[in-house]
N, C-alpha and C positions, 0 to 999 in steps of 0.2 A: 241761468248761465247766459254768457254773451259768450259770441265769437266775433274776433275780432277777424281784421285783415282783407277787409272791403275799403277799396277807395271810398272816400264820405260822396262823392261829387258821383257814381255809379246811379245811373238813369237819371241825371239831371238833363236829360234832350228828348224831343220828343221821338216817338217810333221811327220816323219816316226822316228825322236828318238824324237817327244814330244809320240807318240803312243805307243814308246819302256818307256819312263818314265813314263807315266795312270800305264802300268803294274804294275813297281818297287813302284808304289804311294798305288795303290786300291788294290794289289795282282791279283794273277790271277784266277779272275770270269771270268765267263760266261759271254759276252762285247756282244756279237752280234746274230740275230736270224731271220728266216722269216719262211714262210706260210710251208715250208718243216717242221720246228719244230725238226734241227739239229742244238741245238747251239755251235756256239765257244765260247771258252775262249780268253782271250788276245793271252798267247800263239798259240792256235789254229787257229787265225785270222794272225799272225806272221809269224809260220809257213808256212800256208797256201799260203800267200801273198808272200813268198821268193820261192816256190815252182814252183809257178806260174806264177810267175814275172821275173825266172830264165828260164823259157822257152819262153818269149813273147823276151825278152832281146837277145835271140840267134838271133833272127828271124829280129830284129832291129836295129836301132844304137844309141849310147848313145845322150841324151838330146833329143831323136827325138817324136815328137808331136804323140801320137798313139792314136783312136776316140774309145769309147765305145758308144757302144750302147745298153744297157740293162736297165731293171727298175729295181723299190728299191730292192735289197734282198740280200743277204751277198755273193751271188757272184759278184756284181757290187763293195761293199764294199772289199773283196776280191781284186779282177781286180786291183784298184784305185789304194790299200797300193802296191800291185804287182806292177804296175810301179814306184812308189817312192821308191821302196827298190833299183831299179836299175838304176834310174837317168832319167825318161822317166818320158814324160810330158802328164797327161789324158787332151783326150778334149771331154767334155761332149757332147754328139747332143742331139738334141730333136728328139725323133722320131715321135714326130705329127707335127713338124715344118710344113710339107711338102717339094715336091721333091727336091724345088727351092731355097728353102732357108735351107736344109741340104748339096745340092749340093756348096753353096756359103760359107757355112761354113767350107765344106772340102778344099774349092779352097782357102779360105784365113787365114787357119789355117796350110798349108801344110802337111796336111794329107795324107799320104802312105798306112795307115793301120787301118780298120776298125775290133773292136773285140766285136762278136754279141756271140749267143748261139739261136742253132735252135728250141730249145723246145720255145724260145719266140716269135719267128719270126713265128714259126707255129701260135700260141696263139694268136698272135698280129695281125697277118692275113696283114703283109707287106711282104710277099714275093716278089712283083712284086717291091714294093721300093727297097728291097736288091739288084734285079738286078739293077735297076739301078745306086744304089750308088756303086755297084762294076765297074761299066764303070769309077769312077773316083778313087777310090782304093779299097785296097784287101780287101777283107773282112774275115776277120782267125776268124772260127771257134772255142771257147773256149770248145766246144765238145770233140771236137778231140784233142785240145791241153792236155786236161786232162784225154783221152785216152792213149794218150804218157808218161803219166807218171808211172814213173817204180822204183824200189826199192832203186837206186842209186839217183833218183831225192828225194825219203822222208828221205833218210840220209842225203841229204842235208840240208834238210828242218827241221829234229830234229838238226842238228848242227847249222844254222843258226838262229833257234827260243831260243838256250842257249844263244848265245854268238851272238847277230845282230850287236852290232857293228863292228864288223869283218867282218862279209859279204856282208853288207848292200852299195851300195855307197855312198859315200860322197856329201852331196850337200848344198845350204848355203839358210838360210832363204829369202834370197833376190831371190833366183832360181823361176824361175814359177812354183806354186803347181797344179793349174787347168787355163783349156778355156774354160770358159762358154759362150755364147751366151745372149743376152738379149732379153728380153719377145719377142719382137715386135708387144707391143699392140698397138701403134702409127705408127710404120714406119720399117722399113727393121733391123734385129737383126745387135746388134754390137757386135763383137769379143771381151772380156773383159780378158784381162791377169790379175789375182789374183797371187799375191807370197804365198810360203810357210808360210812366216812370217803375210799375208793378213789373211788367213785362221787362224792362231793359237791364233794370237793377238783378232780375233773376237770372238774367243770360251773362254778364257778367260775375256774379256769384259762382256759378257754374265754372264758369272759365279760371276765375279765383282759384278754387278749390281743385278743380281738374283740368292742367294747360292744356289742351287741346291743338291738334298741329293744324295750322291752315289747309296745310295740304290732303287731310282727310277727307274720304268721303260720307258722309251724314248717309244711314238708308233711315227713311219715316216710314211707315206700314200702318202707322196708327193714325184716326180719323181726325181731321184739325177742330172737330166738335168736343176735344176731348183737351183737356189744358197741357197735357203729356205734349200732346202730337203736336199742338200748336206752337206752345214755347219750346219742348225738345225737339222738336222735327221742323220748324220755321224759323222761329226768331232766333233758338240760340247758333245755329249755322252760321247763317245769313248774319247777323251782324259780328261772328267773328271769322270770316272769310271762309268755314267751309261747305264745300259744294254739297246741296243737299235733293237726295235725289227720291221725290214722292210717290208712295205707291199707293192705289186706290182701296186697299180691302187689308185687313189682317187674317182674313179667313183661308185667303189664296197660298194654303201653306207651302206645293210644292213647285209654284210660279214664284214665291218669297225667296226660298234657299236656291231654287237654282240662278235667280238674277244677282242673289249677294256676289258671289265673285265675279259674274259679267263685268258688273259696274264697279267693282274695285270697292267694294264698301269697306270703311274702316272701323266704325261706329254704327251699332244698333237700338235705337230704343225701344223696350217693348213692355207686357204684362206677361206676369207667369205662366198664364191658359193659352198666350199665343204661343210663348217660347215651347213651352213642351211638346206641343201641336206641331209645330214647325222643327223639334228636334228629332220627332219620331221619324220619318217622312225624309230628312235630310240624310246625305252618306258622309263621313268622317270631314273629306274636305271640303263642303260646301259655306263650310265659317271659315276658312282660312287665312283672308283678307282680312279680318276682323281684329281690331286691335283689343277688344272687348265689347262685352254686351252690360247694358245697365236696363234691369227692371224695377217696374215700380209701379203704383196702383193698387195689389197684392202681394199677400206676403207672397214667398217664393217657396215652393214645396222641395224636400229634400232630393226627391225624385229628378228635379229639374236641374239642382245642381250637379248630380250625380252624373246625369248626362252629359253634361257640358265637360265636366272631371274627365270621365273616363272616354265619350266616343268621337269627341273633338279636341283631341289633343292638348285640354287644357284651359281652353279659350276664355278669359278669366267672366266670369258674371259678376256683376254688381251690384247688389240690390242697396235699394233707394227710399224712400218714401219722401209722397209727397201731398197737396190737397189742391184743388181748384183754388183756394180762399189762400193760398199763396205761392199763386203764378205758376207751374207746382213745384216748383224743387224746394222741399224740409233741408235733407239730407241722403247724403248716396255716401258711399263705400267709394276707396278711391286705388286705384290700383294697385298699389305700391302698399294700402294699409285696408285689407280687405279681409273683413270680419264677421264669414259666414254665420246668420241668427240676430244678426245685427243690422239696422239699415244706413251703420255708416254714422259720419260726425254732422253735428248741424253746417249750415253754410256758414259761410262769413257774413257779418252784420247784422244777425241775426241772434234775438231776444230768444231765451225758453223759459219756462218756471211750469214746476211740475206741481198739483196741488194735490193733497190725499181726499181719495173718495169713501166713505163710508161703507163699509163693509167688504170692501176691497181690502185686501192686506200688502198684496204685492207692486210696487207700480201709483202711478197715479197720472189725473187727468193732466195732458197736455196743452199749454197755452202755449202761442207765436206771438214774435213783433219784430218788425222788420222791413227794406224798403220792399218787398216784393209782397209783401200781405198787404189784402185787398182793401178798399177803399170801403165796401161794405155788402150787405147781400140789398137788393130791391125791394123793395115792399111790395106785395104781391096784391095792393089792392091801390096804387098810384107808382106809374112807371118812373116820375121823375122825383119820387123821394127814396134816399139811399138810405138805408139804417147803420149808422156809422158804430165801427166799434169802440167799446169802452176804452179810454188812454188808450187805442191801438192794437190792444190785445184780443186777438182769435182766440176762442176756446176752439180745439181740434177735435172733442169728444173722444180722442184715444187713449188709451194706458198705458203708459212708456215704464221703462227705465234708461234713465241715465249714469253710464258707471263714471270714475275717475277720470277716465280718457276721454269722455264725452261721445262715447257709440250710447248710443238708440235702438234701444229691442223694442219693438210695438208687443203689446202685451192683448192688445183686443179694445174694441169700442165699449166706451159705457155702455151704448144700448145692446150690446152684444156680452149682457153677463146676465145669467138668472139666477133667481133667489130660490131656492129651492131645501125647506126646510131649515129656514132663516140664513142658509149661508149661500155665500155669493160664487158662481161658480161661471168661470169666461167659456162662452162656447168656442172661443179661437183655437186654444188649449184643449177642450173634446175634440176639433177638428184635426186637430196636430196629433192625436190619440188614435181617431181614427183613420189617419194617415200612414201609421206607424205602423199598421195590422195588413190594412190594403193600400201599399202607398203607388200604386198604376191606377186609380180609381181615382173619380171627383168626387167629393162627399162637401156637406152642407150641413150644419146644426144648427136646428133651430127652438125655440122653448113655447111651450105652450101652458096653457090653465090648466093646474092638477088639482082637484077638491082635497087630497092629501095633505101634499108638500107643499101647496103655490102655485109650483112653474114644476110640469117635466118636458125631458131632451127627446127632440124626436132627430133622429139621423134622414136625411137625403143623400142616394148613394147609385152612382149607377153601376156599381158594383152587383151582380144579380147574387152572389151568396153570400152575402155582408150578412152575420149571425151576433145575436149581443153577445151570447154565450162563448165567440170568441173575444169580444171586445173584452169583456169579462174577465177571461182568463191570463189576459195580456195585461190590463187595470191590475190584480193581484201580480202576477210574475214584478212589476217593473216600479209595484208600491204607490200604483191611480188612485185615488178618494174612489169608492164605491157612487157618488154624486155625481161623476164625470162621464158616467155608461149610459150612455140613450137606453130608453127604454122601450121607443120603435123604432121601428123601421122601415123607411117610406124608399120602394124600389124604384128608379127611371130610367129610362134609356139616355137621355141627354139632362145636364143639370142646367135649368135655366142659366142664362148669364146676359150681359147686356151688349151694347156694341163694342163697349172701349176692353170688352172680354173677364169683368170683373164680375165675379156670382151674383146672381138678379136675389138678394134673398127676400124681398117684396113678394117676387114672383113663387119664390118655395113656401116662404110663411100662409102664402092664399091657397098653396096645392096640398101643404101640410092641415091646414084647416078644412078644406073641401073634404080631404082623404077619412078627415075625424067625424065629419056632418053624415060621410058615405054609410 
């Protein structure tokens, strides 16, 4: 299926003059802001980011890959536009990845230059990671860079925030705008090259699909190492005028809700483990500025709706889906036509075609094409060769259906279905089962080697008296496959997850295995 009703000419510019045209469009407000409570204007962010980006550019070479490391706040915002003003390419890290898989990201993104700020690294309490990411490149303090600057660097920077086309370098929508990383909730992260044109074409998309008023406030709480928080919480703001206001952590649940109505938020994007986190915690009117919430990342547990239903007046949720491998917005729920179970219609200009997978009966796998799908993933053993995809098309490894009206139920990952006695059986669906029994509880299903069946279900649940025998009894009552009932059950107090708050099940499959070795 195609959706039509994307301008064809949407992200034909590059990042940093669609940023210089928001200004010429919405005038120059106040575009950006975090927990300091020092905002910039467009210009101010312009400025800023040619100031800054003309000293990172001494120190570099053109088109060359440079790593940030920071969370949300208008100097990571800053940083970003500062390398696109001079032709240099951000590559986002995760800094909860861990050692192993930050270090894998520098080695296969060729990275030279890491740009941190010690007031976070103190905060953040990885000093002992910085050393070691400095064993594999430099790590340049943004401290001290901004230390260096001196009266001849802000003349610069009022003449180039007049006149940016003149200073700015040249670069073409096709250029790499970001390297992001993928979650690695399943398997080892992959290097994702997004283009400038990836990025602009999806924030426009967005705006397509859902007008959005200038005059809203953006709140971002999600880390810009995450494609969510980047393109929902930076670009698409900022290039459609509204003010977008950064917070450092998703964790900080009851500094989250009581700042949303401080700052007048209109709009929140987030994942389902923060939202619910943040809804416990939160009193009736702490959403009430809010024109809506849109999640995405994870499906969204009924629990979470329910909350929103019943102890915020309403406040409508959206759920979303989306991927790194295309910029990420798939498809969201849109206020007006909002289809709880559903993650909503595809965007505009954008390709789907759904293919059957064998032994799967319901559903099938999901392919993209469209301008905001990536350019390709890295090859992880030559940073400057891109593995392009076939005619275009992303396989998404998820199981959709698509009905008449074009909503999108995600159905589960291929790698997320075991064979269990020759039939194919989606642990999303065991999750949703065991949701239904304990739905206040996090739980995880994961499958393991049975000398039997193949594969059996082991449940992850911090639930302390999660019993199969009820799961059981609930499977019968509601007409489950007897195939769908974990047959352990593995207790914890917290369920792994990662930073951008999506379930680590890398991390559950290794404690699930350890628990079996026990």
């Amino acid at each position: 299926m195609f959706r039509p009703g994307l301008d064809p000419s949407a992200g034909e510019e590059s990042l940093f003059d669609a940023l210089v045209a928001a200004r010429a469009k919405h005038g120059d407000k106040e575009i950006i802001e975090d927990q300091d409570r020092k905002p910039l204007t467009y210009t101010g962010l312009i400025r800023a980011a040619f100031v800054l980006g003309r000293k990172i550019a001494a120190i570099t070479e053109p088109k060359e890959r440079v790593a940030i490391l920071l969370p949300s706040s208008s100097g990571v915002v800053v940083t970003f536009f500062g390398l696109h003003a001079f032709g240099r390419v951000p590559v986002m890290l995760n800094f909860t990845a861990g050692e192993q898989n930050l270090r894998a990201a520098i080695k296969a993104a060729g990275v030279k230059k890491i740009l941190s700020a010690k007031r976070f690294v103190d905060q953040a309490k990885i000093d002992d990671l910085i050393m070691v990411l400095s064993r594999d490149a430099e790590i340049v303090w943004l401290d001290d860079v901004r230390a260096s600057i001196g009266l001849q660097d802000k003349l610069f920077g009022l003449m180039a925030g007049m006149i940016p086309s003149q200073f700015r370098v040249k670069t073409k929508p096709s250029d790499p705008g970001v390297i992001l990383f993928t979650s690695g909730s399943f398997g080892a992260p992959k290097g994702v090259v997004l283009t400038q044109k990836n990025l602009v074409a999806n924030s426009r998309q967005v705006m397509t699909h859902i007008p959005l008023d200038p005059n809203w406030i953006m709140f971002n709480p999600l880390p810009t190492f995450h494609c969510f928080g980047l393109t929902g919480g930076v670009v698409l703001p900022l290039l459609n005028g509204l003010k977008a206001f950064q917070y450092p952590s998703p964790l900080h649940a009851k500094q989250i809700v009581s700042l949303l109505a401080e700052v007048n938020a209109s709009l929140l994007f987030a994942t389902d483990t923060f939202l619910n986190q943040w809804a416990r915690v939160a009193s009736p009117d702490d959403f009430r500025t809010l024109q809506f919430v849109v999640a995405g990342a994870e499906r969204v547990r009924d629990e979470t709706h329910h909350l929103f239903n019943t102890k915020f007046g309403g406040v409508k949720l959206l759920e979303g889906y989306g991927a790194t491998e295309a910029a990420p917005v798939v498809a969201v729920n849109h206020p007006d036509r909002n289809r709880p179970g559903s993650v909503g219609q595809l965007l505009p200009g954008m390709e789907a075609r759904v293919e059957k997978v064998e032994g799967i009966t319901e559903g099938g796998r999901l392919f993209l094409r469209g301008p905001n799908v990536m350019a390709g993933y890295m090859s992880p053993d030559d940073p400057d060769r891109i593995e392009p995809l076939p005619d275009g098309w992303h396989d998404t490894g998820d199981i959709v259906e698509i009905d008449e009206e074009g909503y999108i139920a995600i159905l589960g990952r291929v790698k997320r279905f075991a064979k269990i006695g020759g039939e194919m059986v989606s642990l999303s669906a065991v999750e949703g089962l065991v949701a239904a029994v304990y739905p206040e509880a996090r739980h995880a299903v994961v499958a393991v080697a049975d000398s039997k069946k193949g594969e059996k279900l082991v449940l992850v649940t911090d639930r302390g008296d999660a019993d199969v025998s009820r799961l059981a009894e609930w499977a019968r009552e509601h007409g489950a496959p007897e195939l769908a009932i974990p047959k352990k059950i593995v207790r914890v107090t917290d369920l792994p997850v990662l930073g951008t708050g999506k379930t680590d099940y890398v991390a559950i499959q290794s404690l699930v295995e350890m628990d079996k070795a026990a």
